[in-house]
C-alpha positions as CSV (number, residue, x, y, z in Angstrom):
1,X,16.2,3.9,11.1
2,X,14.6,0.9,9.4
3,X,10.7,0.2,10.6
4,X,10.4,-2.4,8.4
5,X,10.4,-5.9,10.5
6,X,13.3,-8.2,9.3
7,X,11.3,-11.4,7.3
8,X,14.1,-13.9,5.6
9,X,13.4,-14.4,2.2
10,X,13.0,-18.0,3.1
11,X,10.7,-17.2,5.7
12,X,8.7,-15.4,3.2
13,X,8.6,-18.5,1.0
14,X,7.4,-20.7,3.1
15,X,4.4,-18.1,3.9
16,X,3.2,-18.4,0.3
17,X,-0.2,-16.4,0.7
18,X,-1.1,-13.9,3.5
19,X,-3.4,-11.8,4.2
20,X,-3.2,-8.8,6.7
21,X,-6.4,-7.9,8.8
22,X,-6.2,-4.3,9.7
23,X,-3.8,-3.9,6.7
24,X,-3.9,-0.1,6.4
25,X,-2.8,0.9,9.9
26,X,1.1,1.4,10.9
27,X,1.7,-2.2,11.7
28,X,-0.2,-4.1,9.2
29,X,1.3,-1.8,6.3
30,X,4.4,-2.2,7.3
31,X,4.2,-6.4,7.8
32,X,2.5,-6.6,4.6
33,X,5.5,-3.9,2.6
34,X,8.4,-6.3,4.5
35,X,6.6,-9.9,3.4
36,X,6.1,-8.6,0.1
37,X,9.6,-7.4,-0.4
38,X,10.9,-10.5,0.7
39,X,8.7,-12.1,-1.4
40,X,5.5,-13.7,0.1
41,X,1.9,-13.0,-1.8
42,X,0.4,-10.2,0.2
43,X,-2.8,-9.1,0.6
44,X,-4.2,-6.6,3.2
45,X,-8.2,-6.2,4.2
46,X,-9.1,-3.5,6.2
47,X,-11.8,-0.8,6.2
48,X,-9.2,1.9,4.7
49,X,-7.0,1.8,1.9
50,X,-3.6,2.5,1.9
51,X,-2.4,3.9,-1.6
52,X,1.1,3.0,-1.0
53,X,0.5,-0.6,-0.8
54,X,-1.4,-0.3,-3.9
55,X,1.0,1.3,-5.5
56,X,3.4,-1.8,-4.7
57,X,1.2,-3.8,-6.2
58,X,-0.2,-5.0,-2.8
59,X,-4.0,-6.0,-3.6
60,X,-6.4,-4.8,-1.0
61,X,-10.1,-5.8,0.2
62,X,-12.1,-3.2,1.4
63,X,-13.9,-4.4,4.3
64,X,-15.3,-4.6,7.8
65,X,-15.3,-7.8,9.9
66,X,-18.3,-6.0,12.1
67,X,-20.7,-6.1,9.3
């Protein structure tokens, strides 16, 4: 079973740059691992990292919007 959302690749294109709020929890991680593989320039901000998006290559921003 796939969890990864289905993003066309020309969907992804016409993103250009995103960024994820909330990036290291179930959702976000697994918008930004499907925009990046089809091909859009991720990056997730959250108060957590997520090792396996950096390990992608997917830059992250450690933050929190409350402060």
């Amino acid at each position: 079973m796939n969890l990864l959302p289905y993003i066309p690749e020309d969907a992804a294109a016409k993103l250009g740059r995103c960024v994820i709020i909330g990036g290291s929890g179930f959702l976000g991680s697994n918008l930004a691992n499907a925009l990046h593989s089809a091909g859009a320039d991720v990056t997730t901000l959250s108060r957590h990292s997520n090792k396996q998006l950096t390990e992608r290559g997917i830059p992250h921003i450690h933050a929190d919007i409350t402060e």
